[in-house]
C-alpha positions in Angstrom: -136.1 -8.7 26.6 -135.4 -9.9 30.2 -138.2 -10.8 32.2 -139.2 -7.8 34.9 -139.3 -10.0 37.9 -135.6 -11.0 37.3 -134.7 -7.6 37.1 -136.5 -6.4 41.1 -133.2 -8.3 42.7 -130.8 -6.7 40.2 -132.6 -3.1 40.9 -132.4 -3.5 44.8 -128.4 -4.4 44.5 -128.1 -1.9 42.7 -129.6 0.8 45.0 -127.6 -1.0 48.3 -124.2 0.0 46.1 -125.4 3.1 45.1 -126.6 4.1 48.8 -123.3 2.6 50.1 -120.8 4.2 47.4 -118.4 2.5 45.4 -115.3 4.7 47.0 -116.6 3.6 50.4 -116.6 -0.2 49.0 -113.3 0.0 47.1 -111.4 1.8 50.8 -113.2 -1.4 53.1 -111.6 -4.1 50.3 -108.2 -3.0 50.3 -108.3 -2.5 54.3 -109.8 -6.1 54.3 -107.4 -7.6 51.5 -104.7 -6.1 53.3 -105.9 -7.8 56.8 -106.0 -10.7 54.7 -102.2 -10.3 53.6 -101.0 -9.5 57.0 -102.9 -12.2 58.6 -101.5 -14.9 56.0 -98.2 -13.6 56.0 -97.6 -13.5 59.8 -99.3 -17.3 60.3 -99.0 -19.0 57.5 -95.7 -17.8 55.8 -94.1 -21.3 56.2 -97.3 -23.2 54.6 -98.3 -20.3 52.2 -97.1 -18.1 49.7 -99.6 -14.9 48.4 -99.1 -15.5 44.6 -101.5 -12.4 43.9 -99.4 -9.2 43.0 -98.7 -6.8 46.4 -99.5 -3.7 44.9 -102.9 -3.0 45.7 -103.6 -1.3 42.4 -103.1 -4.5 40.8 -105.4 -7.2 42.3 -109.0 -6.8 43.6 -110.4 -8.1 46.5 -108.9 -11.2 46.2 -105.4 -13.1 46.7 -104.6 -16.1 45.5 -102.7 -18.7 47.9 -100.6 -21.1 47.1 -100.8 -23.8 49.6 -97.8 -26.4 50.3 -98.1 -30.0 51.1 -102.2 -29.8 50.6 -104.9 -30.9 48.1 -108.6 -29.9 47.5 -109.1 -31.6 50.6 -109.0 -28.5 52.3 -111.4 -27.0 50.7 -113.9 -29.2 51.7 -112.8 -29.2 55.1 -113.2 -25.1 54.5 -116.6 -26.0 53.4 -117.6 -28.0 56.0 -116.6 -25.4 58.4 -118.6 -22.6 56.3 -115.8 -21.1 54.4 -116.2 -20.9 50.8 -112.8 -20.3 48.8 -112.4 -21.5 45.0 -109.8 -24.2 44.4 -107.8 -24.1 41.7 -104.9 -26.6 41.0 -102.7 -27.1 41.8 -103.1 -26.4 45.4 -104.0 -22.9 45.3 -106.9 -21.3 46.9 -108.9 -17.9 45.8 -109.5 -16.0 48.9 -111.9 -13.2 48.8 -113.2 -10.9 51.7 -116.0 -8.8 50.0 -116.3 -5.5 51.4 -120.0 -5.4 51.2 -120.7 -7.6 54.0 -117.6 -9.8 55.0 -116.1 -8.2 58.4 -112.5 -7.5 60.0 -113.6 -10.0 62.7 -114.9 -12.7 59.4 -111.4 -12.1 58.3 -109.7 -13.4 61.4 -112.2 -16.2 61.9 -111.2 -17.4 58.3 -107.6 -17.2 59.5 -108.3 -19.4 63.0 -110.7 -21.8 60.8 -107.9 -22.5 57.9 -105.1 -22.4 61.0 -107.3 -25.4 62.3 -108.1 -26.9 58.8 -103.9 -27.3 58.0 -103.1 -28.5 61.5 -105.4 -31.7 60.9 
C-alpha cells in the first residue's frame, strides 16, 4: 500500500494534465520538437546530426544529437549554464523540450547557450 502523503503530489500532477489536456500537450511537443529540429538543423548542421527518426509519429518529445568532435564535457558546461540534457556515449546528447512548461523562447535560449558551449 503506498503511503497517502506520497500520493497528494501524484494527485495534483495529475489534475494540471487533466485540466491542461493531453491533445493540447501532445500539439505544443511536436511544435516544440520541431523548433528544436529546425533550430539544430539550420545552426548546428556542420557539428550535429539529429539521429532521432524525422517522422513525428515515431519519436516523442525528444531527439537525440549526435555531436562531433565533443565529449561529456559539454554537458557539464550545459549544466553549468542551467541546461539539463542526458549524455549518452558516445557523444550524443538527449534533448528534450517538455511541453508542459518548457517555452518557444526556452527552446531558442538552449540553442544560443549550446551555440556558446561548442564555440569554447
Amino acid at each position: 500500500t503506498i503511503p497517502t502523503f506520497s500520493l497528494v503530489p501524484c494527485r495534483a500532477s495529475l489534475q494540471i494534465f487533466k485540466e491542461v489536456g493531453m491533445q493540447r500537450l501532445r500539439k505544443k511537443s511536436l511544435l516544440l520538437t520541431g523548433f528544436l529540429e529546425d533550430q539544430i538543423r539550420s545552426k548546428f548542421s556542420d557539428q550535429i546530426e539529429i539521429i532521432t527518426p524525422a517522422e513525428k509519429d515515431k519519436r516523442g518529445s525528444q531527439l537525440s544529437l549526435k555531436v562531433s568532435g565533443t565529449s561529456r564535457d559539454l554537458q557539464t558546461r550545459l549544466r553549468e549554464k542551467g541546461v539539463m540534457i542526458d549524455w549518452r556515449e558516445p557523444g550524443v546528447m538527449r534533448v528534450a523540450p517538455v511541453p508542459l512548461y518548457n517555452s518557444f523562447q526556452d527552446v531558442w535560449k538552449f540553442c544560443e547557450i549550446l551555440k556558446g558551449c561548442l564555440e569554447r
